[in-house]
N, C-alpha and C positions, 0 to 999 in steps of 0.2 A: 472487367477490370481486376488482374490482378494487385494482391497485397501482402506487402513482406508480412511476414510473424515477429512480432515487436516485442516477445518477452524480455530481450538484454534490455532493448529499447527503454520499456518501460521501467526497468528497474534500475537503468540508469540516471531517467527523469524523477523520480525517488531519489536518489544523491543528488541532482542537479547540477553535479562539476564531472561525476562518471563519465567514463570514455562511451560513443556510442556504436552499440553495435546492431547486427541484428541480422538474421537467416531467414534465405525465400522458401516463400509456402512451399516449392518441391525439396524441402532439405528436411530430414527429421533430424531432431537436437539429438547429439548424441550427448555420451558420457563426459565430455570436455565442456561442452557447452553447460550444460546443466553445472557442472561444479564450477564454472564461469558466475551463472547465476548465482550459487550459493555466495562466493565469494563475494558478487556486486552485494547482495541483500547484505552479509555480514558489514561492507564497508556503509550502507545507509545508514543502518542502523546506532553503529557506532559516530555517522555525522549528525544523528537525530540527537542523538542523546548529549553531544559535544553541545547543538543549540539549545538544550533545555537546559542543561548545567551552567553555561551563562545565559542565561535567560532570568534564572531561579534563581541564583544565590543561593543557595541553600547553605545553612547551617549543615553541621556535623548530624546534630541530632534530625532535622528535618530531612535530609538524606540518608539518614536511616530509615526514618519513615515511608519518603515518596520513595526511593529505589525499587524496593520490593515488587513497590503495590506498582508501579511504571513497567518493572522489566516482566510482570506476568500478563499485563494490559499486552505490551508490543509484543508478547507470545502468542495471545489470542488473535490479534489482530493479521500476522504472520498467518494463521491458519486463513484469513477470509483472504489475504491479499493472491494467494497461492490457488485458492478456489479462484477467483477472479482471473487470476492469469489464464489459468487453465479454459475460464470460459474465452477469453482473448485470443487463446489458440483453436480452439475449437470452429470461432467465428471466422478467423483467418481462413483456414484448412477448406468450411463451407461456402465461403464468402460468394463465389462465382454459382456455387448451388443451391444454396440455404432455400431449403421450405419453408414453409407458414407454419408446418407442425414443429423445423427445428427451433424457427424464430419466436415462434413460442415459450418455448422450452429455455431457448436462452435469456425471452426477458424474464421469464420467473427464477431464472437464478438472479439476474442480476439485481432483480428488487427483493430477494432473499438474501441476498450479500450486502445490500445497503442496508435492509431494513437488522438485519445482524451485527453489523456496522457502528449503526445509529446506538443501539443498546443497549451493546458493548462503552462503547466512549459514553455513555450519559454514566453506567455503574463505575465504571472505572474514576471518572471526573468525580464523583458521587464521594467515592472511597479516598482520592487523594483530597477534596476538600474538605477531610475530617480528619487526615494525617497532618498536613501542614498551613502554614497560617493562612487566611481568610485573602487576601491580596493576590499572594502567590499562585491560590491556586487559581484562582482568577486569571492572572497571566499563563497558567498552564495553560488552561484551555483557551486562551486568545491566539498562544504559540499553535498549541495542536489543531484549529482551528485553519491558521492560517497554513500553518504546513500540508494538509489537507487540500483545500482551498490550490494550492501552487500546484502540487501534487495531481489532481484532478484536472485543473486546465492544461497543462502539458499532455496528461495520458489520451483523455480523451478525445485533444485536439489529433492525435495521432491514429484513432481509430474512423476510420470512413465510414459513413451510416453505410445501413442495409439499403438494398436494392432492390 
């Protein structure tokens, strides 16, 4: 069984109203595709953050505070999302070949990205609920919780187990 390579894909399902796209495992991304990507990521991000600002209410001063500590969180988080793609492509590429020594290899990344993942967001939750008030941040992490959540059932409803 062939399967398409779902990186726009996924990083469309990440915006959730993103156009979708996506290139067959014999296409490599070129130059256009990749800045396609950069482009979808920069529009998620700026819809992430559109739902946390109403979500938050933030005061002046309280957005002073959470901003910082949020836009270096979704920096780090950018670095595991990008490892993960990459394993998505990788999985695509083997799919019809995959051995046991690569399947391996790729679920120890992928419980390497989760478990990175996980403790990442507990520090960062950690840090914004000592910036701004006890409730809020409460709803942060209900938001980023569910955004998450939404996020995950679309990607991985997209990927086809191994064979």
């Amino acid at each position: 069984m062939k399967i398409a390579r779902i990186v726009v894909t996924l990083m469309a399902l990440v915006g959730g109203t993103l156009p979708f796209a996506a290139y067959s495992q014999d296409e490599a991304p070129d130059q256009g595709l990749v800045a396609d990507e950069q482009i979808l990521l920069k529009r998620v991000m700026e819809d992430k953050r559109s739902v946390y600002a109403a979500s938050l209410a933030l005061s002046d001063p309280e957005s002073r505070a959470f901003w910082p500590i949020y836009d270096e969180y979704e920096a780090k988080v950018k670095t595991l999302d990008d490892r993960f793609l990459n394993l998505v492509n990788h999985f695509a590429a083997e799919y019809d070949t995959l051995s046991d020594a690569e399947a391996a290899d790729m679920l120890k990344e992928k419980m390497d990205i989760e478990k990175e993942r996980m403790a990442l967001k507990q520090s960062y939750t950690h840090r914004i609920a000592k910036a701004i008030p006890p409730k809020k941040a409460l709803r942060y992490a209900q938001v980023e919780t569910r955004i998450e959540n939404i996020v995950r059932r679309d990607v991985y409803s997209l990927i086809p187990l191994a064979h």
